[in-house]
N, C-alpha and C positions, 0 to 999 in steps of 0.2 A: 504494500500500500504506500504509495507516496505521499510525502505533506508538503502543501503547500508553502513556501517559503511565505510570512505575512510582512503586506507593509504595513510602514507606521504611517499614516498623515500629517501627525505633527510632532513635532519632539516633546516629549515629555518637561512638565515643570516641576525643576527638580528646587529643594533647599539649599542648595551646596550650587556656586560659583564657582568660578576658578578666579583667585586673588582673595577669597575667605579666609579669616584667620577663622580656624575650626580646633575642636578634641575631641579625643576619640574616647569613644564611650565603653568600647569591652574590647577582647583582645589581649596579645602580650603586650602593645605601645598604651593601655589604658590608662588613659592621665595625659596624656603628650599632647601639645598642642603645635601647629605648625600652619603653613600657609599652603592651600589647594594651589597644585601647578598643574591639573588637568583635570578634567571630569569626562569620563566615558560614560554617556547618556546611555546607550542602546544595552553599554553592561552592571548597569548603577554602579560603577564602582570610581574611584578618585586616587591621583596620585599627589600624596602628602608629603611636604619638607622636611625631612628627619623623619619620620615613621613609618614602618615595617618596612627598615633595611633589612636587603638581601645581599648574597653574596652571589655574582653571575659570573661563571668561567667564559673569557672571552679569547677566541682566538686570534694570535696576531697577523695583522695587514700589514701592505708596505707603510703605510701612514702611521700605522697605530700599532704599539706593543702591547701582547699578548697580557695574560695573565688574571687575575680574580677581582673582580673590580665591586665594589661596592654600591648599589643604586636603590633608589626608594622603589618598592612595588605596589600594586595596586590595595586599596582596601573599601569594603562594602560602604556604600550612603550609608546606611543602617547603623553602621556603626560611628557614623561620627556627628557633632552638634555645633551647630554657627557657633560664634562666642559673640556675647553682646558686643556694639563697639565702645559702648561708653565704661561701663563696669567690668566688663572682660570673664562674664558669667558665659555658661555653655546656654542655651535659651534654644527654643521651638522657634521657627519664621512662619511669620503669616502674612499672606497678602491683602493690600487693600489699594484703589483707588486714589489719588491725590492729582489733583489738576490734569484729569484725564491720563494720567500715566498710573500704572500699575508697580505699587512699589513693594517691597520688602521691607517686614519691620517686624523686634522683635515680640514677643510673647510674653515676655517678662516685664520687659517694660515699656513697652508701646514705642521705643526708637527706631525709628528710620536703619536699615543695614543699605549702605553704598550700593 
């Protein structure tokens, strides 16, 4: 039986940006907080600054030497939470409406997230 490959029409609205100061909420990095340098929509997952380094054996090119290199891997949405900006709390985002644009603000205390 074959399946359908499905599309998406729209991209999902996710809570995580990329440039979010975030933490992570469970996990071995639990506690850690760091800035989103990517967010993979289609796989919820995000790649965090300083958390869940891995270790990758890379092989060497004429450019580039060989050897085990250290890089951040991906980690679940699920597991991580904006941090306010102003009090620098972990906080739920919720959205609302403000001069016809749709913003982002936190939960805990009603600020505006960038």
């Amino acid at each position: 039986m074959a399946t359908k490959n499905k599309v998406k029409r729209f991209a999902p609205k996710l809570h995580v940006r990329k440039g979010d100061q975030v933490m992570v909420l469970a996990g071995d990095d639990k506690g850690k907080t760091g800035q989103v340098l990517q967010v993979i929509p289609d796989k919820n997952r995000a790649i965090v600054e300083g958390v869940n380094i891995v270790k990758k054996h890379v092989k060497a090119t004429q450019n580039e030497e060989g050897g085990i290199q250290e890089m951040e891997a991906t980690i679940h949405l699920s597991n991580l939470a904006v941090l306010d900006p102003k009090t620098g709390e972990p906080t739920r985002v919720g959205r609302r409406s403000e001069d016809g644009e749709s913003v982002r603000y936190s939960k805990k205390t009603g600020n505006v997230i960038k």
